[in-house]
MARZA-517260 format. One record per residue (C-alpha): residue in one letter; x, y, z. Coordinates in steps of 0.05 Angstrom, whole numbers, plus 5000, padded with zeros to 4 digits. Layout:
+---------+------+-------+------+
: residuo : east : north :   up :
+---------+------+-------+------+
:       A :    X :     Y :    Z :
...
+---------+------+-------+------+
This chain:
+---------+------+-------+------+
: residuo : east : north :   up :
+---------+------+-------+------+
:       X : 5797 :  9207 : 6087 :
:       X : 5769 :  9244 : 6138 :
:       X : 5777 :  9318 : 6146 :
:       X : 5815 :  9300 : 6220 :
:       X : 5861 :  9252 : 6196 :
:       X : 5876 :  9296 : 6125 :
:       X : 5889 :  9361 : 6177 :
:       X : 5936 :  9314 : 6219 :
:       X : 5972 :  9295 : 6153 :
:       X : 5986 :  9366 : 6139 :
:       X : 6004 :  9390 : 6200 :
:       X : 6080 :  9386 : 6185 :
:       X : 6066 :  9415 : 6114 :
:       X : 6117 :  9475 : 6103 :
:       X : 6057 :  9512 : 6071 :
:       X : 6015 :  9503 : 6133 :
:       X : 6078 :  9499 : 6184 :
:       X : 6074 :  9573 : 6219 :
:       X : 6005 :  9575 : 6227 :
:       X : 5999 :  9510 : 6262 :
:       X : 6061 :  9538 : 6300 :
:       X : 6027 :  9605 : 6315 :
:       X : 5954 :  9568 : 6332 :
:       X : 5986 :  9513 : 6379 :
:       X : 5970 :  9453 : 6334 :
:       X : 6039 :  9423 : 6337 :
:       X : 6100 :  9455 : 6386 :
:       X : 6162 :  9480 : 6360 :
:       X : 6190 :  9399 : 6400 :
:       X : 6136 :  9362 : 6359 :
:       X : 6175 :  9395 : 6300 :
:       X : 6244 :  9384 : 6318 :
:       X : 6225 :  9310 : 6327 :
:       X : 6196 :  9300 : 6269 :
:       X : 6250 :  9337 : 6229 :
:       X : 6302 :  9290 : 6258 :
:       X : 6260 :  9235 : 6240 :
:       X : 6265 :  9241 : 6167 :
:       X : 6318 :  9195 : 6139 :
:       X : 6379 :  9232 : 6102 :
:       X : 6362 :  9226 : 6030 :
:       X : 6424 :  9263 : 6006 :
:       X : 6461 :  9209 : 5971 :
:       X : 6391 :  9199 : 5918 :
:       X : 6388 :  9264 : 5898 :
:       X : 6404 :  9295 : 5829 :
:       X : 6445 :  9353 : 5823 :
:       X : 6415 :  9395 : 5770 :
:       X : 6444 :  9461 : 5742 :
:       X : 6389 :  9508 : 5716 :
:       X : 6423 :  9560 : 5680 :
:       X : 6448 :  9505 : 5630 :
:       X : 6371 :  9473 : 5628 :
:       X : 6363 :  9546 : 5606 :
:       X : 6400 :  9544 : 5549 :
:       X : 6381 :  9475 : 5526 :
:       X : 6315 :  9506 : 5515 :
:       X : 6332 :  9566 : 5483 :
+---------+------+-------+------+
């Protein structure tokens, strides 16, 4: 992959997402778009509860 296309991949990555905000690489619309985009993945999640994980493993 080249570096172009692998700094295109990441431009929406939340790590990397203020920075490309603050240097101009994508707009705060490009964002919005893309956020509404995503499909709702709601329904194939797993609710987990971490304080009883916790005590599995103590």
């Amino acid at each position: 992959m080249s570096l172009n296309k692998a700094l295109e991949t990441l431009k929406l990555d939340k790590r990397l997402l203020e920075l490309n905000l603050k240097q101009g690489r994508i707009t705060k619309e490009e964002y919005d778009q893309a956020q509404k985009s995503l499909p709702d993945l709601a329904d194939q999640c797993e609710k987990l509860d971490i304080e009883k994980e916790d005590k599995k493993l103590n």
